[in-house]
LOPAKOL-55166 format. One record per residue (C-alpha): residue in one letter; x, y, z. Coordinates in pm, whole numbers, padded with zeros to 5 digits, always signed. Layout:
<sites>
aXYZ/...
</sites>
This chain:
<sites>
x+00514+02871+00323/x+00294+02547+00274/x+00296+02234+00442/x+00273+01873+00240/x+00124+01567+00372/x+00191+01316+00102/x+00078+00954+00083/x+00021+00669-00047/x-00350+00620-00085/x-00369+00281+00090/x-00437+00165+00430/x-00100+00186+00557/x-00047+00530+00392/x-00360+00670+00508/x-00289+00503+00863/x+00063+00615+00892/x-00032+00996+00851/x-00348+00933+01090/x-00132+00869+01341/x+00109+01186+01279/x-00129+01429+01276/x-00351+01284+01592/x+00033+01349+01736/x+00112+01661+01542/x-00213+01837+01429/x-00089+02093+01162/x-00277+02222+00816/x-00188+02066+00539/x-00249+02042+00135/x-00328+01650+00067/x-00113+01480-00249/x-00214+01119-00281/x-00384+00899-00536/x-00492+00521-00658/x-00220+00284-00472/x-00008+00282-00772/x+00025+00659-00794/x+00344+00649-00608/x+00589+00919-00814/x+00370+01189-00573/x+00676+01419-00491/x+00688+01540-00850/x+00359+01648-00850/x+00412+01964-00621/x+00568+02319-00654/x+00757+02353-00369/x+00882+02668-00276/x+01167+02775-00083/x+01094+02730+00314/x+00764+02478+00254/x+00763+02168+00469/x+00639+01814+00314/x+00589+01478+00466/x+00595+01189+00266/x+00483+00821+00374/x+00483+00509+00212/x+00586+00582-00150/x+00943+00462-00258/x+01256+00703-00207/x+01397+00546-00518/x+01043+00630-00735/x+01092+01004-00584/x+01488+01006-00589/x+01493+01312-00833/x+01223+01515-00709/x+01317+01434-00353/x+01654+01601-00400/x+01528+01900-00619/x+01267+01995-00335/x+01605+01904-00065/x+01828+02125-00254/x+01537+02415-00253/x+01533+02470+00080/x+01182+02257+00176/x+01271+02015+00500/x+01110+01638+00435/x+01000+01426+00701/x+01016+01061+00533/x+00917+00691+00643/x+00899+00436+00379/x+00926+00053+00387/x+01018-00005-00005/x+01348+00021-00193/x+01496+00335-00121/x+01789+00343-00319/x+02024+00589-00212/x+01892+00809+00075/x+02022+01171+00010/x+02258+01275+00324/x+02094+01649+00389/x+02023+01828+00691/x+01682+01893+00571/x+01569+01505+00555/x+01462+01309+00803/x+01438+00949+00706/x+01289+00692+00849/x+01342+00385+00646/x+01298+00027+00711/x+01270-00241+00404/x+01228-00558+00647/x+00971-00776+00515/x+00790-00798+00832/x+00731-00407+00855/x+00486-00140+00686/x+00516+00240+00742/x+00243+00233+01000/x+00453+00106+01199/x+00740+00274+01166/x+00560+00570+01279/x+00446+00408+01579/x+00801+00337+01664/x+00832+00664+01555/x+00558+00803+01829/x+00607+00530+02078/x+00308+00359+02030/x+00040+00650+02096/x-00168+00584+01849/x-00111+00167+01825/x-00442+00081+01703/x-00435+00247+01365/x-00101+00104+01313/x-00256-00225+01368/x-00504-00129+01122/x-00214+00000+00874/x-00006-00371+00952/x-00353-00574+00830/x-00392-00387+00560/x-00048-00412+00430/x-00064-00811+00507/x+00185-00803+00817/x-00054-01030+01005/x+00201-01202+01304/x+00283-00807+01343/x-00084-00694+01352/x-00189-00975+01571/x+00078-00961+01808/x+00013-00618+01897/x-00345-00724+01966/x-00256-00941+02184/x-00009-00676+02362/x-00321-00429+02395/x-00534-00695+02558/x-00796-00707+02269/x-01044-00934+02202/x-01063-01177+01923/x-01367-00998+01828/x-01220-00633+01820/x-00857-00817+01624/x-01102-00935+01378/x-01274-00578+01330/x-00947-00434+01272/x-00829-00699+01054/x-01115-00644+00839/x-01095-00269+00837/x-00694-00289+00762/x-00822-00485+00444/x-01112-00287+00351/x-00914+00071+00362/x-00638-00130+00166/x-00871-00258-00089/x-01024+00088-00141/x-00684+00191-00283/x-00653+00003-00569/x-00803+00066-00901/x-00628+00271-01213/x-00783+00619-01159/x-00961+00736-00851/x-01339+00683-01038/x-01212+00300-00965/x-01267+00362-00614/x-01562+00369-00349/x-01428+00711-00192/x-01055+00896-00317/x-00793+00835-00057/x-00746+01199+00045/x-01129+01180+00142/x-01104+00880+00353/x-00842+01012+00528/x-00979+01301+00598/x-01343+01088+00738/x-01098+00833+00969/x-00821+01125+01100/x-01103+01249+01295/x-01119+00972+01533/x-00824+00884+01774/x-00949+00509+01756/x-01045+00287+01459/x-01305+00168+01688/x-01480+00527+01724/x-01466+00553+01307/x-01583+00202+01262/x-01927+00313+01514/x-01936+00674+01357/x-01904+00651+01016/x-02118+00297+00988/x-02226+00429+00665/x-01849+00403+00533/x-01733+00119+00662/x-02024-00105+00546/x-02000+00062+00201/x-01596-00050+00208/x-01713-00449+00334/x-01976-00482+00129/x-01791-00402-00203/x-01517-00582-00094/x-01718-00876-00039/x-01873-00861-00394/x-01542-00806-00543/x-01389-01052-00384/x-01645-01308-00436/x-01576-01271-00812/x-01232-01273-00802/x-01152-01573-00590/x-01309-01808-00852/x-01122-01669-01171/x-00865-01972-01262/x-00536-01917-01304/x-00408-01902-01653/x-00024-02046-01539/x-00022-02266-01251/x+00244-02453-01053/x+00371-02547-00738/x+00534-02237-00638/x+00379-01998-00840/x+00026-01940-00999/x-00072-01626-01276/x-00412-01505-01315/x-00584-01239-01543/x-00875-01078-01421/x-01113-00891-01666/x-01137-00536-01777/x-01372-00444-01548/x-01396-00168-01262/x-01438-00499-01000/x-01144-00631-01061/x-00906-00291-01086/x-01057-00246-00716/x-00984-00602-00642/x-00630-00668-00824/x-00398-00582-00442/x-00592-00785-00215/x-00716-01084-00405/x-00346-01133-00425/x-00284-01092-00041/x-00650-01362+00013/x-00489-01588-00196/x-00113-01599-00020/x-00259-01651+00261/x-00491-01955+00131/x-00126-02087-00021/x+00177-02007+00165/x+00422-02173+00009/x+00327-02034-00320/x+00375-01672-00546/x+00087-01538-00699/x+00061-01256-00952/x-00267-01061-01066/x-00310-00897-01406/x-00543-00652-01456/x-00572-00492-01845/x-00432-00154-01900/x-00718+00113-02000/x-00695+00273-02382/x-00394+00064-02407/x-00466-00272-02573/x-00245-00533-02483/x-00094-00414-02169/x-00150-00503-01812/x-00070-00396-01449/x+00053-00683-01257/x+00054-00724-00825/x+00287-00950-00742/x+00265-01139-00350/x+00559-01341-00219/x+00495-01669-00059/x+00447-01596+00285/x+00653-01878+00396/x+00905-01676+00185/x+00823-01313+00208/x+01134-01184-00026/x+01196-01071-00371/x+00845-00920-00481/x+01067-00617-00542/x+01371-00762-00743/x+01137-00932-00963/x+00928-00622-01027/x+01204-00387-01077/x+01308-00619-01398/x+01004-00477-01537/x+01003-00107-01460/x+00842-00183-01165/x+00911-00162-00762/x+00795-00237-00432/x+00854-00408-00117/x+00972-00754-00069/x+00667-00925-00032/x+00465-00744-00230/x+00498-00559-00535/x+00393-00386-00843/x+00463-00375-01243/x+00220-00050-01370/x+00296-00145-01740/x+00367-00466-01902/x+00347-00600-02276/x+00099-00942-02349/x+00426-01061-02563/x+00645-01012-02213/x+00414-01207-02015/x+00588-01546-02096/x+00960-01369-01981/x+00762-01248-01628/x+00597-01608-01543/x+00967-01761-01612/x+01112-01512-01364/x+00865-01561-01143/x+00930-01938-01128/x+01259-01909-01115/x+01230-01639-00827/x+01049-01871-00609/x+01172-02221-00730/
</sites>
């Protein structure tokens, strides 16, 4: 019998399952990816009498593997903040699902463990973009403006590190970040002790973002702006938060970043951010496309140039 810990390979991913194993040590096998990897369930064997727990990846992605793995005997722990679709009723699931725009799965385990481990679930709520969250449980803790700002800034670096089309994309994979940060019951203690990580994580964000912030948009209006970044390892990295940077520079606006699909000419991911004075229907929009998500943010992994003019019309219209 093996145990699963399976994840989505961003900061609130990798901080949800920090948190449940400072709380439940156990061995595991790690089954993560790139931020978009989120059909994860299908990629194990389970067996009869195996144990998995799965954060942060939409039920409805999984739905079919979920209940194959269910209706082999393996018991699923599950907390998730994206459309679930229908959650299987099974004595072997336990589901902890909440879609509210003003959540992430960080901190549904930390409701989930009462708050033991609150700091990396701050660091999971920055990361995701849940800022009056994040800061409100700094202020709760007593912490500084000084140490909010560190965690805000390592919420957005682990975040950033998820995002690119394979793992080569990335500054270190998911599963071995993890593995570096779950040693340390405080983000504080991992920001001192692994120096040589964290600076590697802000400094290529920096760059990145540096670069991306002055690409023009290639639709633009009031409520809604669409911009193509290039082909180039930079901007796959860059594609998730450059869209949360720039909702937060304009509110009352939608914003949606392309990045070019590789080997596939004339195709392109697309991140989608909600205004953040209207954090709904990232996901509604996306799943029109074969894509999915939460309600302020979301994700298309494969869409045609000649389909581009359909998406910015829905996107206007979503946000008009």
């Amino acid at each position: 019998m093996a145990h699963y810990d399976i994840f989505n390979g961003d900061a609130d991913g990798i901080c949800a399952l920090i948190q449940l194993r400072l709380a439940e040590p156990r061995s595991s096998v790690l089954i993560t990816g790139v931020k978009r990897d989120i059909k994860l369930l299908s990629k194990v064997a389970f067996a009869e009498g195996d144990t998995a727990t799965v954060l942060d990846i939409s039920m409805e992605k999984n739905q079919e593997a979920l209940r194959h793995a269910l209706r082999d005997g393996v018991k699923v722990f599950y907390a998730d903040h994206h459309r679930a679709g229908d959650i299987p009723e099974h004595k072997g699931l336990d589901a902890h699902i909440n879609t509210a725009s003003n959540t992430c799965t960080g901190l549904i385990v930390d409701y989930y463990l009462g708050g033991r481990y609150r700091e990396w679930a701050i660091v999971a709520a920055f990361g995701d973009n849940m800022l009056a969250a994040a800061n409100e449980y700094c202020q709760q803790l007593g912490l500084s403006p000084e140490q909010t700002a560190l965690l805000n800034r390592l919420g957005v670096v682990m975040n950033y590190n998820g995002y690119g089309t394979t793992e080569a994309d990335l500054y270190y994979t998911p599963a071995a970040l993890y593995q570096v940060a779950a040693r340390y019951k405080s983000p504080f203690e991992f920001i001192e002790k692994e120096a040589e990580v964290f600076n590697t994580l802000t400094t290529g964000y920096d760059d990145d973002m540096a670069k991306g912030i002055t690409i023009k948009p290639d639709q633009e209006s009031e409520t809604a702006a669409m911009i193509a970044l290039p082909d180039e390892r930079w901007a796959r990295r860059v594609s998730g938060v450059l869209g949360n940077e720039l909702a937060n520079r304009h509110p009352d606006r939608a914003h949606a970043i392309l990045t070019a699909v590789p080997d596939k000419s004339g195709h392109f991911q697309i991140s989608i951010r909600a205004p953040r004075s209207n954090p709904t229907g990232a996901d509604n929009l996306a799943s029109q496309f074969g894509g999915g998500g939460r309600k302020s943010a979301a994700g298309i992994n494969d869409i045609a140039e000649k389909d581009l003019p359909v998406f910015w019309e829905a996107l206007e219209s979503t946000y008009a």
